[in-house]
C-alpha positions in Angstrom: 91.7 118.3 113.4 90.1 114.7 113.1 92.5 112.6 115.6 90.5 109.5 114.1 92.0 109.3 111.3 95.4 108.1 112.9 93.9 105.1 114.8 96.0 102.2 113.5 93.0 100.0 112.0 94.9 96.7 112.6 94.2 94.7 115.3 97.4 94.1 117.9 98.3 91.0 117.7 97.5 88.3 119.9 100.5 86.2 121.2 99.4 82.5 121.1 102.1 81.2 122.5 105.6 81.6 123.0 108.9 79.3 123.5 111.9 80.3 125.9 115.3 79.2 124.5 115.3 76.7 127.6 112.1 75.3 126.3 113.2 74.7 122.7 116.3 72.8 124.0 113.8 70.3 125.7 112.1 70.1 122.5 114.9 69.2 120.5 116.9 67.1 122.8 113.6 65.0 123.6 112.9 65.3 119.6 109.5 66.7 119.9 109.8 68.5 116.6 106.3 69.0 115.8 105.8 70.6 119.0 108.8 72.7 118.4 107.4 73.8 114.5 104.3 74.3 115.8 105.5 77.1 118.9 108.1 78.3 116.3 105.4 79.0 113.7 103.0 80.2 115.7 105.9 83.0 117.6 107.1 83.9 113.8 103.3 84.6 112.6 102.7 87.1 116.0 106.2 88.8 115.5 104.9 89.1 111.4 101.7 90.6 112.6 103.3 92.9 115.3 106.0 94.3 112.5 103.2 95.1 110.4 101.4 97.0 113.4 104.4 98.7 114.0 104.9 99.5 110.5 101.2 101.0 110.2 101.5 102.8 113.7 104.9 104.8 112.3 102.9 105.5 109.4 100.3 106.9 110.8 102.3 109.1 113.2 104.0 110.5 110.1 100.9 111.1 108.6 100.0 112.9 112.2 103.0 115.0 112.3 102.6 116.5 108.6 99.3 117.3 108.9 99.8 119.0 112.5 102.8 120.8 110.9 101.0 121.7 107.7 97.9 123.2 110.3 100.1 125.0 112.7 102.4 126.9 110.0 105.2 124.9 111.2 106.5 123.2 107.5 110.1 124.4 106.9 110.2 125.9 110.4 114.2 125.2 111.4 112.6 124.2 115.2 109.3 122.2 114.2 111.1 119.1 114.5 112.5 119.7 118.2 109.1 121.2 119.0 107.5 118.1 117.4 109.8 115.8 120.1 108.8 117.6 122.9 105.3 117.7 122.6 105.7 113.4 121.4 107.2 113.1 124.6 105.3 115.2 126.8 101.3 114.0 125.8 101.8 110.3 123.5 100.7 108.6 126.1 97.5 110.4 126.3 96.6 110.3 122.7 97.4 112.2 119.7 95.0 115.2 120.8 97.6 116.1 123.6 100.1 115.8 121.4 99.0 118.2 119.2 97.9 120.5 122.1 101.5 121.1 123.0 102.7 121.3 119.3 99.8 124.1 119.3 101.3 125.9 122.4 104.7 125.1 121.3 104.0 126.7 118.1 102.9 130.1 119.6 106.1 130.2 121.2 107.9 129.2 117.6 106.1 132.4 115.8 106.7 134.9 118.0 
């Protein structure tokens, strides 16, 4: 299985700057509205960007999750999804090759 194929190809957005609620009250009170557009703006685009990132990453993991069902025999299977949770939880954070590792061993366990 090509684990490459699930890289999200966006770039994660980079937060330019951002504006506490404490911060925007000086704004306005002192009526430094450009200032306060400007932050506001600029904190809308990164959250934009970052929803689309998101949006791509679930995607992809869905995309992930088929196709390691699909290779493992595991479509239909009444315990793929539980299987599919445990191994998420136990090897995401090293990469979508561990994942599918404990699907795999998961799996064995499954058809038996």
């Amino acid at each position: 299985m090509d684990f490459s194929v699930y890289k999200n190809r966006l770039p994660f957005p980079e937060r330019k700057s951002s504006i506490s609620s404490m911060e925007r009250r000086v704004l306005e009170k002192y009526g430094a509205t450009e200032q306060l557009r400007s932050a506001l703006d600029a904190q809308e685009a990164y959250e934009a960007a970052l929803g689309d990132w998101r949006t791509e990453n679930l995607r992809l993991q869905g995309e992930f999750k088929r196709d390691a069902f699909r290779e493992l025999g595991l479509i239909g299977h009444p315990k793929a999804e539980a299987a599919f949770t445990l191994a998420w939880e136990w090897g995401h954070s090293a990469g979508y090759s561990e994942v599918f590792s404990y699907l795999e061993e998961l799996a064995g366990l499954l058809k038996s």
